[in-house]
BALO-694559 format. One record per residue (C-alpha): residue in three letters; x negated, y negated, z. Coordinates in nm, 2 decimals, decimal comma. Layout:
residues N
<site residuo="ALA" east="X" north="Y" up="Z"/>
...
end
This chain:
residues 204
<site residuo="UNK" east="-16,98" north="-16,52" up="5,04"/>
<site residuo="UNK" east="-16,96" north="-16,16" up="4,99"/>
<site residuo="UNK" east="-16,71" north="-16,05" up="5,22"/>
<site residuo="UNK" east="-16,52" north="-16,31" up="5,06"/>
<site residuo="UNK" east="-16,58" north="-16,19" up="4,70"/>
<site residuo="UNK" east="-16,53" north="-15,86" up="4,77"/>
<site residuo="UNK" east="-16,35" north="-15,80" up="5,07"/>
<site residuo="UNK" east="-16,10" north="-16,10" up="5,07"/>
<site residuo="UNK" east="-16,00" north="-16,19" up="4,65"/>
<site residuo="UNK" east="-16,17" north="-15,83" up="4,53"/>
<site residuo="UNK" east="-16,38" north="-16,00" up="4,25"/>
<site residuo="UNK" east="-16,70" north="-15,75" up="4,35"/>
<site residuo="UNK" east="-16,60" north="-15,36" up="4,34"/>
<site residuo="UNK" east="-16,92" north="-15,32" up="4,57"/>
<site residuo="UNK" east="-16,74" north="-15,30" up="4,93"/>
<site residuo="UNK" east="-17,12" north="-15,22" up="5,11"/>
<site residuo="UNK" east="-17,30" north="-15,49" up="5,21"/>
<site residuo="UNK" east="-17,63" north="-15,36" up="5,19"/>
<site residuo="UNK" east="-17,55" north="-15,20" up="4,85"/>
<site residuo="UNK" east="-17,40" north="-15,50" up="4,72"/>
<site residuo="UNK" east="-17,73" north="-15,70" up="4,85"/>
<site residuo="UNK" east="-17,94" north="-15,43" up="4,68"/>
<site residuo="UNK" east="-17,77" north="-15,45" up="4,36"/>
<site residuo="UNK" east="-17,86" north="-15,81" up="4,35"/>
<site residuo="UNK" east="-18,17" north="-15,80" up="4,47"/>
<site residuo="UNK" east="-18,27" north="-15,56" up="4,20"/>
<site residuo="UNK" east="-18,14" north="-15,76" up="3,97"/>
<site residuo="UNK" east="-18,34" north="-16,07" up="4,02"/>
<site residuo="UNK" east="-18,67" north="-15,87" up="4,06"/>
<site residuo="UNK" east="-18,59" north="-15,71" up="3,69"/>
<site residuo="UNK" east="-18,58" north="-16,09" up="3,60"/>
<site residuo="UNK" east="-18,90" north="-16,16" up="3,68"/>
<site residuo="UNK" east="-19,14" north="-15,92" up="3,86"/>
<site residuo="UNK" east="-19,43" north="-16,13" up="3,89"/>
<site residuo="UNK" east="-19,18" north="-16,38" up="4,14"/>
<site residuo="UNK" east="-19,02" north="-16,19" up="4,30"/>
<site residuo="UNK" east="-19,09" north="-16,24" up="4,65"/>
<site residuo="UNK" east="-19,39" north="-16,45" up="4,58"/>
<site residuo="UNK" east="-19,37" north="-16,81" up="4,66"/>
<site residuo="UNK" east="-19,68" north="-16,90" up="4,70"/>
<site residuo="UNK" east="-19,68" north="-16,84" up="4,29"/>
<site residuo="UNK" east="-19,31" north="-16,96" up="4,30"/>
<site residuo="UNK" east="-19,51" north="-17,31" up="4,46"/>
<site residuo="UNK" east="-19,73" north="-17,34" up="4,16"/>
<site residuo="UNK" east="-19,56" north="-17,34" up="3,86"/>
<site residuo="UNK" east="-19,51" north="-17,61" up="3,65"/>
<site residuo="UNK" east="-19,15" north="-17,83" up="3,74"/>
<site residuo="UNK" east="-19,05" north="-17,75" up="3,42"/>
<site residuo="UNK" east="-19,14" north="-17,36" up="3,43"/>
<site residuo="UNK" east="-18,99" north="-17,30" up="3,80"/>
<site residuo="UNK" east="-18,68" north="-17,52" up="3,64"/>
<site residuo="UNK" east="-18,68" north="-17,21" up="3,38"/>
<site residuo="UNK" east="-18,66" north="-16,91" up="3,65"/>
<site residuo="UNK" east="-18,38" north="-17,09" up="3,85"/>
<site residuo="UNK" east="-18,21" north="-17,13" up="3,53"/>
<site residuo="UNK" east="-18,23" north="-16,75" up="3,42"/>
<site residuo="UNK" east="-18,27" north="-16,54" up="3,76"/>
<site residuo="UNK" east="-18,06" north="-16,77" up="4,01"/>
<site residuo="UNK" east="-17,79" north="-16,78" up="3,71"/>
<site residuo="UNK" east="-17,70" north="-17,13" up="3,84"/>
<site residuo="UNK" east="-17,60" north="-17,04" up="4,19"/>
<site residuo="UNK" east="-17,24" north="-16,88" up="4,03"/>
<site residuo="UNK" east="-17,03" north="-16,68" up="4,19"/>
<site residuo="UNK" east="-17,07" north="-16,38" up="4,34"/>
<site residuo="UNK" east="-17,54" north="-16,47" up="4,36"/>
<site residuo="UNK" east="-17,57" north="-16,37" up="4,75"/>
<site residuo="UNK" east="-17,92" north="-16,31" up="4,73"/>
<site residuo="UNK" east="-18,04" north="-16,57" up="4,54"/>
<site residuo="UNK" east="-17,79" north="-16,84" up="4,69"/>
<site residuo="UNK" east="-17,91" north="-16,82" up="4,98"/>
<site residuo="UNK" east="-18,26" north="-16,87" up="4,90"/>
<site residuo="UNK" east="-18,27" north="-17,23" up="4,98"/>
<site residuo="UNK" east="-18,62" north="-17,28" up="4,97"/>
<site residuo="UNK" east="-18,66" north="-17,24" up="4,60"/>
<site residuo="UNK" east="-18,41" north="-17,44" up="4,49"/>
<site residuo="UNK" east="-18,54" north="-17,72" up="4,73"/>
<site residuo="UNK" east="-18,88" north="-17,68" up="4,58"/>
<site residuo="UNK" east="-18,76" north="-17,75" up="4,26"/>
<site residuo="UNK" east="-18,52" north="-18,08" up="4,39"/>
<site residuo="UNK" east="-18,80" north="-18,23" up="4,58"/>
<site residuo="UNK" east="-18,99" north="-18,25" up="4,22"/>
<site residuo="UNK" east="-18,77" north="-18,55" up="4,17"/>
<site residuo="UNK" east="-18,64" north="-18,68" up="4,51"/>
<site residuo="UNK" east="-18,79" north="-18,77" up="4,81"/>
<site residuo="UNK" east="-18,77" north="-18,52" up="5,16"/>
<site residuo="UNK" east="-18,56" north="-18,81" up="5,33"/>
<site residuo="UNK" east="-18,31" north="-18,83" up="5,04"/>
<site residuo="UNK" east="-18,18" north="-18,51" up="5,19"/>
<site residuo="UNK" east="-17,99" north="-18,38" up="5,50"/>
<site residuo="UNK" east="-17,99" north="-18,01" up="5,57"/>
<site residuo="UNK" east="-17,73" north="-17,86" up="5,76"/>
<site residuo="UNK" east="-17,71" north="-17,52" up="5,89"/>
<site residuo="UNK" east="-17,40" north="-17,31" up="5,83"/>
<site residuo="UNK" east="-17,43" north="-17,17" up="6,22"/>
<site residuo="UNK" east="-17,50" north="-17,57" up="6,33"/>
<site residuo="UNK" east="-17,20" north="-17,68" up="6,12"/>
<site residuo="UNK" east="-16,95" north="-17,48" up="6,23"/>
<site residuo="UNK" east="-17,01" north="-17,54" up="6,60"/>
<site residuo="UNK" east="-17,02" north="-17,96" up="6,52"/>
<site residuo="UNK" east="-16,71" north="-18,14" up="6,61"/>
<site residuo="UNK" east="-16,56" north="-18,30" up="6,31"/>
<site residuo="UNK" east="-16,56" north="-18,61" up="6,36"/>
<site residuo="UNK" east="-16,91" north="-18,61" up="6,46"/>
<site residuo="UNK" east="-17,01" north="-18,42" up="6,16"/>
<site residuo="UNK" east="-16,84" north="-18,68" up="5,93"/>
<site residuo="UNK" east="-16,97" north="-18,98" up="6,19"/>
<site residuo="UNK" east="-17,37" north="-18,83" up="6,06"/>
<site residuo="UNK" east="-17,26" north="-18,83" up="5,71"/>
<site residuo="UNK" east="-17,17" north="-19,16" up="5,70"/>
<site residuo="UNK" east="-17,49" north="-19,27" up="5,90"/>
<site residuo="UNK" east="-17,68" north="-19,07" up="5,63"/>
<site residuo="UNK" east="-17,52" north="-19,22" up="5,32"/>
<site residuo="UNK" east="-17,45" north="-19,52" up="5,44"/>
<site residuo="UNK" east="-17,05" north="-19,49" up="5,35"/>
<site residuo="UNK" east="-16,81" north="-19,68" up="5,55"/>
<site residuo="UNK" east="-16,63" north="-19,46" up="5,79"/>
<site residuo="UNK" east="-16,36" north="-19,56" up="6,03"/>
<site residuo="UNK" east="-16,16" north="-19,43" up="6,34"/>
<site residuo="UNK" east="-15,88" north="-19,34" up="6,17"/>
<site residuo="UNK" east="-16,05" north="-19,11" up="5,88"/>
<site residuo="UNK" east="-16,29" north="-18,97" up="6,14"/>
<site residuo="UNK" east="-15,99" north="-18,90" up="6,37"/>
<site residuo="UNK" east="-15,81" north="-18,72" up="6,06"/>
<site residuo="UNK" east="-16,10" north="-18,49" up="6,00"/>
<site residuo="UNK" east="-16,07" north="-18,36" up="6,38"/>
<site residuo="UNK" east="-15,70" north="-18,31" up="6,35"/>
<site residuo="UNK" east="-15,79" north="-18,11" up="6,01"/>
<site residuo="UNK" east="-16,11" north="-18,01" up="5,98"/>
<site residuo="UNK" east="-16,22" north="-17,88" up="6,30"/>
<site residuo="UNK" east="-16,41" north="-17,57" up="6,32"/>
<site residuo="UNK" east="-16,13" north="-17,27" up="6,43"/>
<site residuo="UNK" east="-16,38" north="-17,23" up="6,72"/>
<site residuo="UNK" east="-16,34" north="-17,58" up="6,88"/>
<site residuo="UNK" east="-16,02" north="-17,54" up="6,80"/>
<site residuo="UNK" east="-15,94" north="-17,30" up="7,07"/>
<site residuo="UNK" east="-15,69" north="-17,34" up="7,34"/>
<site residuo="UNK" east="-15,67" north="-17,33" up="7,72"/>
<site residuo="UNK" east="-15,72" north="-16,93" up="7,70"/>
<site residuo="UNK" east="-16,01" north="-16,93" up="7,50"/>
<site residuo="UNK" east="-15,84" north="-16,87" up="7,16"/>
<site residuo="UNK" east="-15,81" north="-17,04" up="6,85"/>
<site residuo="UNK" east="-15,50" north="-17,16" up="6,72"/>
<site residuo="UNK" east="-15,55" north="-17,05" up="6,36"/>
<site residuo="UNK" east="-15,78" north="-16,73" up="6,23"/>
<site residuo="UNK" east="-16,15" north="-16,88" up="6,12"/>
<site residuo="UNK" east="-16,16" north="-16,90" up="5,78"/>
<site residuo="UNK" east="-16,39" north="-16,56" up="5,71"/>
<site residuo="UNK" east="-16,33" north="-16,23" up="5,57"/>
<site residuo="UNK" east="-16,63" north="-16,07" up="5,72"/>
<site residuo="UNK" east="-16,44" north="-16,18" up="6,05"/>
<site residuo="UNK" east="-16,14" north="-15,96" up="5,98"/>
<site residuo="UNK" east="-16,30" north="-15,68" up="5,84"/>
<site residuo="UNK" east="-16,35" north="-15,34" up="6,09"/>
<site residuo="UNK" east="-16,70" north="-15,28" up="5,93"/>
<site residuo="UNK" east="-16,87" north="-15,65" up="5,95"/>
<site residuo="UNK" east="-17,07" north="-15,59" up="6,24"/>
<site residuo="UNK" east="-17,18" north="-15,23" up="6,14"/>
<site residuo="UNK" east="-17,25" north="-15,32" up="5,78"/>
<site residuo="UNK" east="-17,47" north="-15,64" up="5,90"/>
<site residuo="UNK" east="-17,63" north="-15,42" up="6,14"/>
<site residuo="UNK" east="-17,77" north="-15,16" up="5,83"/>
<site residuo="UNK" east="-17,81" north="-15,44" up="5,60"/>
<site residuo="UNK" east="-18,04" north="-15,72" up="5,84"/>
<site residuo="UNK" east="-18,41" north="-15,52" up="5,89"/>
<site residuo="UNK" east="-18,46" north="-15,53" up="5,48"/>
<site residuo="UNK" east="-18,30" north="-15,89" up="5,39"/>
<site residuo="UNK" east="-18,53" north="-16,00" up="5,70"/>
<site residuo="UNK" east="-18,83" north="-15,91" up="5,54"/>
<site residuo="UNK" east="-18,70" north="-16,02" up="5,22"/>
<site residuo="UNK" east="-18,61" north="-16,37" up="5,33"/>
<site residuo="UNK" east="-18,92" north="-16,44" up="5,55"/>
<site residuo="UNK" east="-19,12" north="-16,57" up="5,29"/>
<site residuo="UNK" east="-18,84" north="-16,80" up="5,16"/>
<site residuo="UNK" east="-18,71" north="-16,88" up="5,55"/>
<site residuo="UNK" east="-19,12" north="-17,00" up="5,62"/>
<site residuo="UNK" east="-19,13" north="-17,21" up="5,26"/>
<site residuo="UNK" east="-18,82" north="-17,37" up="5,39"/>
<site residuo="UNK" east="-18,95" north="-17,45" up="5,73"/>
<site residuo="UNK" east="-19,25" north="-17,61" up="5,52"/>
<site residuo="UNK" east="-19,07" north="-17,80" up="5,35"/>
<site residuo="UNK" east="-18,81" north="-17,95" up="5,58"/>
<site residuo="UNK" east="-18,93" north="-17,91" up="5,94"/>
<site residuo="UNK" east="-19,12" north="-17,64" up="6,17"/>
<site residuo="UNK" east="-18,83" north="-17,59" up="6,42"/>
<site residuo="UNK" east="-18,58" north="-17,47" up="6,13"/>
<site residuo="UNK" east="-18,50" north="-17,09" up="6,11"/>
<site residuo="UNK" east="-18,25" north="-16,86" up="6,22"/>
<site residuo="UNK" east="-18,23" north="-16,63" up="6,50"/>
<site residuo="UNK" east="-18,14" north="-16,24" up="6,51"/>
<site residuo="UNK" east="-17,83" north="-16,35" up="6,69"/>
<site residuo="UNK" east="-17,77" north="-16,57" up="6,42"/>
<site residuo="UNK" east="-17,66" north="-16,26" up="6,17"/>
<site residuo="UNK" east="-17,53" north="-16,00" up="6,43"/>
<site residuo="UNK" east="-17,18" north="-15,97" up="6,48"/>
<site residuo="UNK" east="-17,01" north="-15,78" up="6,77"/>
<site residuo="UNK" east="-16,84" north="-15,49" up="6,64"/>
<site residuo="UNK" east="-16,44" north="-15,53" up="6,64"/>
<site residuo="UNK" east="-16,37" north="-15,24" up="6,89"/>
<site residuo="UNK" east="-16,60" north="-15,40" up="7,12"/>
<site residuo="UNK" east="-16,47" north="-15,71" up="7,07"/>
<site residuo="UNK" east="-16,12" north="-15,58" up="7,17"/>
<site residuo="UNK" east="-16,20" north="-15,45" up="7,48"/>
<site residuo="UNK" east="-16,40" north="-15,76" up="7,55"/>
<site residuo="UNK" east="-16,11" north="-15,98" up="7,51"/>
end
């Protein structure tokens, strides 16, 4: 979201990850100090209390929110007040983007319990598919994915400074979310590293 916001339309003036992160960060803790970070407190307030905070400090998940967007776990909290755990499928970005299309829609529909047929799920293959099972013969993709981070010379470096601080601060979040959905569900160190573009070249 930010390399998109910043690097790709220019909406954020902040072209550092970390300080962009940190900016944000800072900003949510000024909100309220006694939550930040705390979720076993987070877990015990009242639904209509913990309503409050995501109101205020998430800012309703608007634009330009990276920290507190992807803080899943809190905002799930707050949804399963009222709905039931199997009223909801969770996807991972890193998961969805390596699903065929068609399959992806194919789960959907088994989920919802929508009519799908061959035709629409066949359309969503032809359109849809992720740029990285769309690659050719060679290896390549036949269209750029759809990522600013992946076009910018920096990503990888900028990831690289940024990861050992937003680990620790989304561990706490990352476990409540694993509580609440299933065990097996977290991300890997691979899963935010990106290979730098000059290594990348010579690799290709």
């Amino acid at each position: 979201e930010w390399s998109m916001f910043a690097l790709g339309w220019n909406w954020d003036p902040v072209k550092n990850f970390s300080a962009a992160m940190a900016y944000k960060l800072q900003a949510l803790q000024r909100c309220n100090r006694s939550l930040y970070l705390n979720v076993s407190r987070l877990r015990q307030l009242p639904t209509t209390e913990l309503a409050a905070y995501l109101r205020k400090c998430f800012d309703y998940g608007r634009a330009t929110m990276y920290a507190t967007s992807s803080m899943y776990s809190a905002c799930l909290l707050h949804a399963l007040r009222y709905f039931k755990r199997e009223q909801f499928l969770v996807l991972r970005y890193e998961d969805l983007m390596a699903m065929d299309a068609a399959a992806t829609l194919r789960l959907l529909s088994r989920f919802t319990g929508l009519h799908l047929d061959d035709s629409t799920a066949a359309k969503a293959r032809g359109q849809c598919q992720p740029a990285r099972l769309r690659a050719g013969k060679q290896g390549k993709a036949d269209a750029p994915p759809n990522a600013y981070s992946s076009s910018s010379p920096h990503a990888a470096e900028m990831l690289a400074e940024a990861a050992p601080q937003l680990e620790a601060v989304f561990a706490p979040y990352n476990a409540l979310l694993r509580e609440l959905l299933h065990p097996r569900l977290s991300w890997a160190a691979s899963d935010h590293r990106k290979v730098a573009r000059r290594t990348a070249a010579r690799l290709a």
